[in-house]
DRENDO-1510 file (C-alpha; in Angstrom, 1 decimal, always signed):
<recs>
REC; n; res; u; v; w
REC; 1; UNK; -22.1; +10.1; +2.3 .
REC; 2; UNK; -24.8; +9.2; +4.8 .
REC; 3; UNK; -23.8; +7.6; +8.3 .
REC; 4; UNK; -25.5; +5.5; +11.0 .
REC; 5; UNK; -29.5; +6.5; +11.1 .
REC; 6; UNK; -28.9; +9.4; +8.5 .
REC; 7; UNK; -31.2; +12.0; +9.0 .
REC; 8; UNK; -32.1; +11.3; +12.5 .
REC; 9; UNK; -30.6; +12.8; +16.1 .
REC; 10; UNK; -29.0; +9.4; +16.4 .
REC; 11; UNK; -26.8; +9.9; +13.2 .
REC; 12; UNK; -23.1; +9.3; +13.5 .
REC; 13; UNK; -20.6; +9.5; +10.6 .
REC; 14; UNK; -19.4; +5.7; +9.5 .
REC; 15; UNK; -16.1; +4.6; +10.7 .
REC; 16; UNK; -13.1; +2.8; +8.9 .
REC; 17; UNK; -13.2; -0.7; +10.4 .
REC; 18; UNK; -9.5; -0.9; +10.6 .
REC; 19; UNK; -8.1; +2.6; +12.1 .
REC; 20; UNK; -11.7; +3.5; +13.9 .
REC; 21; UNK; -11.6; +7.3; +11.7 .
REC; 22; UNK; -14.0; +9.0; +10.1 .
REC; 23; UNK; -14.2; +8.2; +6.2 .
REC; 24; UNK; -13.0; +11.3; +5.6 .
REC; 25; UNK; -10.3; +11.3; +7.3 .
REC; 26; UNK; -9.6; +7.7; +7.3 .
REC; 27; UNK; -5.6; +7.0; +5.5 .
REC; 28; UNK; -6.2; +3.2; +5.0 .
REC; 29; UNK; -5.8; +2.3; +1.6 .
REC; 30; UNK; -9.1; +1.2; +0.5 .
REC; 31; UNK; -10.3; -1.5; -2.6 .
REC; 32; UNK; -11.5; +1.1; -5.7 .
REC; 33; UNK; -14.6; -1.4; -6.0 .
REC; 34; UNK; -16.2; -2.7; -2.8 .
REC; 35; UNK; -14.4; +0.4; -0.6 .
REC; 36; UNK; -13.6; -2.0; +2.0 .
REC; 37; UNK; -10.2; -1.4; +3.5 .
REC; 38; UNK; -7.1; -3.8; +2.5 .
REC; 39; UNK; -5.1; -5.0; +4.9 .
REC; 40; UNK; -1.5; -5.2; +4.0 .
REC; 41; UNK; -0.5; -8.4; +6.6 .
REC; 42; UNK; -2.0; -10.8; +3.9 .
REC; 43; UNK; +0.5; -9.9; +1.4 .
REC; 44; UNK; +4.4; -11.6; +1.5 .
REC; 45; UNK; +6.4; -8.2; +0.2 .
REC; 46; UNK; +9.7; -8.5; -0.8 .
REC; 47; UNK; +12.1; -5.8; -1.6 .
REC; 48; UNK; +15.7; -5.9; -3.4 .
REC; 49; UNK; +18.1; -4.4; -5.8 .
REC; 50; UNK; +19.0; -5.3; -9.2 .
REC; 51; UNK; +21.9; -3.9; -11.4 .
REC; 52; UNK; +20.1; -2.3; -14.8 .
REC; 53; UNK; +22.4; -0.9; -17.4 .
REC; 54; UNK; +25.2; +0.1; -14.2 .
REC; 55; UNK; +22.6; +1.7; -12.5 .
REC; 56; UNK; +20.6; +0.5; -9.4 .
REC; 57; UNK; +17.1; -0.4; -9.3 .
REC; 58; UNK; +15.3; -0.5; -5.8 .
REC; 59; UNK; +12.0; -3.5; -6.5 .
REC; 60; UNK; +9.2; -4.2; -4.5 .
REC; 61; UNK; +7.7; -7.7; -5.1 .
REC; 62; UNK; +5.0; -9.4; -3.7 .
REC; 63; UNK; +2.1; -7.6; -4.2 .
REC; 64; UNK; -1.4; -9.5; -5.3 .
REC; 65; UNK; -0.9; -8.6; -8.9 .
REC; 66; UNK; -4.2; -8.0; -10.9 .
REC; 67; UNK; -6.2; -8.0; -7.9 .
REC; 68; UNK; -8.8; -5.1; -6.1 .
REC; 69; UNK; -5.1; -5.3; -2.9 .
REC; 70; UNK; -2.8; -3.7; -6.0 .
REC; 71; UNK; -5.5; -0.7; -6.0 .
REC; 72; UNK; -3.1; +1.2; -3.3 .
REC; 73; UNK; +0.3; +0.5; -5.4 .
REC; 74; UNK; +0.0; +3.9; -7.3 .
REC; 75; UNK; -0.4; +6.1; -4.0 .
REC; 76; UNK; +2.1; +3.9; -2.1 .
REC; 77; UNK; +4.1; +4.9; -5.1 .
REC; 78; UNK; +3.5; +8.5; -5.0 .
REC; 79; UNK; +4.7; +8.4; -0.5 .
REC; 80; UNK; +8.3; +6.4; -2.0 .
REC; 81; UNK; +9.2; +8.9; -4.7 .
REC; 82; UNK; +8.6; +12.3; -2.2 .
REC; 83; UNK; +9.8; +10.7; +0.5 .
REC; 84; UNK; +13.2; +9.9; -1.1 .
REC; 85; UNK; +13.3; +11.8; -3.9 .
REC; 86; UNK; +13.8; +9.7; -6.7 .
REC; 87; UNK; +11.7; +8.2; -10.4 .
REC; 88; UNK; +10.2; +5.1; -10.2 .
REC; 89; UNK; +6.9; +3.1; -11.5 .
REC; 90; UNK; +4.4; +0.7; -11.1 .
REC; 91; UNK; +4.3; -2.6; -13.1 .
REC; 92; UNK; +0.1; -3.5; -12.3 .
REC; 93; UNK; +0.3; -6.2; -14.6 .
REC; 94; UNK; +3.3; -7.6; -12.2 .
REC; 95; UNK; +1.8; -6.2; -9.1 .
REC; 96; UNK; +5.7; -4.8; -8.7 .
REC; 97; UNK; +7.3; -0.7; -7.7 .
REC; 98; UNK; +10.3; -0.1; -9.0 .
REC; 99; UNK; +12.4; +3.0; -7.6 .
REC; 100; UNK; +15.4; +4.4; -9.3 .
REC; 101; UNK; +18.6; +4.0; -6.7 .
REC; 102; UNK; +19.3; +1.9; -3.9 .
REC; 103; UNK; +16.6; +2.8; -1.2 .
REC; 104; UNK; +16.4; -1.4; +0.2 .
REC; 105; UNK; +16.5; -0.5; +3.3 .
REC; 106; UNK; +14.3; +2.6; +3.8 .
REC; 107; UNK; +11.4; +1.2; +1.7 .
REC; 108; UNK; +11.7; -2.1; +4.2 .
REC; 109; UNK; +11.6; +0.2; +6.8 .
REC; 110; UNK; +8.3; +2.4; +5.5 .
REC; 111; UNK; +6.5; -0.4; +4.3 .
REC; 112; UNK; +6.9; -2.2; +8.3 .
REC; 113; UNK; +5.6; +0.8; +9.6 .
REC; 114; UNK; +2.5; +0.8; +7.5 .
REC; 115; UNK; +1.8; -3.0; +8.6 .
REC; 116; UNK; +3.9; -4.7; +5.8 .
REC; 117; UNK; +5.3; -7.9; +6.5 .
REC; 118; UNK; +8.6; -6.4; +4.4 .
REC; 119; UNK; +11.7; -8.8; +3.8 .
REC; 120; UNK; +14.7; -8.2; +1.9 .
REC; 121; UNK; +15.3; -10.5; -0.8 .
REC; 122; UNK; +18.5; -11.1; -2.8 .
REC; 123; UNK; +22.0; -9.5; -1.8 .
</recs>
């Protein structure tokens, strides 16, 4: 990818406008189409449990669904199942996770920490 006067002795490497990194080794999660970075404030996320069959089902709600801001759902996805070390899946038509067990509290916590407004929801 060229930079800032490519090719020139002025040439600097473009810059994420919402960390300030390099591209390459920018984390933001970033719109598949336009690249722009997506910024996770505008979203209302919610997270609670439900009961499925007797087992407990960790859901994360709020999420544009069928928008270019659901493009990071499947790599936030990937970060919740190593980090806890459970199943789970993504619902795009929804714009939902779903994480097998009871992680409510942890995935509130993670998803503050990367700028989520995160709220539980339900009991």
């Amino acid at each position: 990818m060229s930079g800032l006067f490519a090719g020139t002795p002025l040439e600097r490497p473009i810059t994420c406008e919402r960390c300030g990194l390099d591209l390459a080794a920018c984390a933001c999660p970033r719109d598949r189409k336009t690249g722009r970075a997506l910024d996770p404030r505008d979203q209302a996320v919610r997270v609670r449990r439900e009961k499925r069959n007797g087992k407990v089902v960790t859901v994360v709600v709020g999420f544009a669904p069928r928008s270019d801001r659901t493009d990071d759902l499947p790599a936030l996805l990937k970060h919740f199942r190593g980090t806890f070390g459970t199943g789970g899946t993504v619902s795009r038509a929804e714009g939902t996770i779903e994480l097998q067990g009871d992680h409510r509290d942890k995935v509130i916590e993670h998803l503050k920490s990367l700028g989520y407004p995160a709220k539980a929801a339900g009991g």
